[in-house]
C-alpha positions, 0 to 999 in steps of 0.5 A, a space after each residue: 118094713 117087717 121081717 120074718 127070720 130076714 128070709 121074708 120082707 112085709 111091706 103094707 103101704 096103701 092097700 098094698 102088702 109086698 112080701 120080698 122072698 129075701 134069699 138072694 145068695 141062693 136065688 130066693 129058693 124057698 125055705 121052711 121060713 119062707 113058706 111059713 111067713 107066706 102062709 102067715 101073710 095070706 091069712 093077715 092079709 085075708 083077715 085085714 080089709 085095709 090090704 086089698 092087693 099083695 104083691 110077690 117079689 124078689 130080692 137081688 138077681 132073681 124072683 126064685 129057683 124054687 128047690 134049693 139044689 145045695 140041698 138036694 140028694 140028701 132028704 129023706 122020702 118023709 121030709 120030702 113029702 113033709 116040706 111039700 106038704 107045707 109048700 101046698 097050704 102054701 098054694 091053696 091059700 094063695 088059690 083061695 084068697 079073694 084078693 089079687 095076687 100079683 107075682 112082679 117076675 125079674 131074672 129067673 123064676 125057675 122050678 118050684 118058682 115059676 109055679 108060685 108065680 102060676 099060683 098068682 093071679 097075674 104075672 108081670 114080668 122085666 124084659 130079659 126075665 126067664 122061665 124054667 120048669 128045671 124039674 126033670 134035669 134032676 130026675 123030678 116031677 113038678 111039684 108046687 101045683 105046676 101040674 094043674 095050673 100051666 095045662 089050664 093055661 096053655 094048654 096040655 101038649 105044650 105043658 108037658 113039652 115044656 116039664 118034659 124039655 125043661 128049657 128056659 122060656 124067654 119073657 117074650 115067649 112066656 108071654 105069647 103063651 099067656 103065661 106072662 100079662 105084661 112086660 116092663 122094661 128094667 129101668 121102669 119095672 118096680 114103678 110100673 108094678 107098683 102103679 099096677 097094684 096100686 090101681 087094682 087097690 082103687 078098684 072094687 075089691 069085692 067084686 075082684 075076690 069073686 070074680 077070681 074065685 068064680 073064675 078059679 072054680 070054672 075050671 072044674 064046674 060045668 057051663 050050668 053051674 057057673 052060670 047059676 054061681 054068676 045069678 046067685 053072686 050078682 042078686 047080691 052084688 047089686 046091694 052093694 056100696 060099690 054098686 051104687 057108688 060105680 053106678 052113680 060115678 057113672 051118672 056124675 061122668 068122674 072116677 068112681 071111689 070104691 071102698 069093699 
């Protein structure tokens, strides 16, 4: 297992790149260390065809609480302005990269990470996890792109219920939001992640990159758009090996081996 300054664990085991944020005495709030070691994964992991699915993790009590509030109060406008301008190439890329990225949630996701788990593409969450947009109890806005990703989610008036109250959302909520795709129990969760991820990395991964990244730019494109963005990106699909290969496990009645 790499590591990045300790503040990041890289594990890369059968398509599956598990990055540990590895902060647990203060809860995995985020560090320049830590962002700088996403960035640099997301780009190995665009350029690496073996990884096909990351998962995004955290070590001892906590998946994040986002801001470290030790270290508030005491930055300036520019550094301020600075370290979120890191925080989102952070998030961009995690938006662009055409594979999927599965945030596995346990304890809290609080503030600033709570959205990096929205920014994923699916949220699998341990019974008893909470949630928090924690911003306006110190007198702040939500940064990390949960202004535009949990009103698409949920839904405006109920987004902004939950940035304006900044009460813990419990697991069970969290997911008859939408917000959460499924919840394990304690004794089961790493397993169950990792046979999730595991699954998605024997799937056809070409077509998962576009699917997320058709699916992602709906959100701003009109019916007709991505309607002629689904004609273009299928003439091409059907030339694929994992087409023909899922067409004729089909045929042959067993499991098909993709390898996009």
């Amino acid at each position: 297992m790499e590591s990045i300054a300790n503040d990041l664990l890289i594990d890369v085991k059968t398509g599956v790149m598990t990055l540990t944020l590895n902060r647990p005495e203060s809860l995995n709030s985020f560090s320049a260390e830590i962002i700088q070691g996403l960035k640099d994964s997301l780009t190995k992991a665009k350029a690496d065809q073996s990884i096909r699915v990351i998962i995004l993790k955290g070590a001892g009590r906590a998946f994040s609480a986002g801001g470290d509030v030790k270290r508030m109060g005491s930055g300036s406008p520019l550094a301020t302005y600075e370290h979120i301008g890191k925080l989102n190439e952070l998030i961009v890329m995690m938006d662009s990269l055409e594979k999927p990225i599965i945030a596995a949630v346990h304890g809290y996701a609080a503030g600033a990470g709570f959205n990096l788990a929205l920014a994923s593409d699916l949220i699998l969450a341990e019974e008893n996890s909470k949630f928090i947009l924690s911003f306006s109890k110190v007198g702040l806005i939500s940064d990390g792109g949960g202004l535009y990703f949990l009103p698409r989610l949920i839904g405006l008036n109920k987004a902004k219920e939950l940035f304006f109250n900044a009460e813990p959302l419990s697991v069970e909520k969290a997911h008859d939001l939408g917000i959460v795709n499924h919840i394990y129990k304690k004794n089961e969760f790493e397993q169950k992640v990792e046979a999730y991820a595991q699954k998605l990395a024997a799937g056809p991964c070409l077509s998962y990159g576009f699917i997320k990244k058709i699916a992602n730019q709906s959100l701003n494109s009109t019916l007709e758009e991505v309607l002629e963005q689904e004609r273009i990106t299928q003439a091409t699909m059907v030339t694929t090996n994992d087409h023909h290969e899922g067409v004729l496990a089909f045929k042959e009645k067993r499991e098909p081996r993709f390898n996009s």
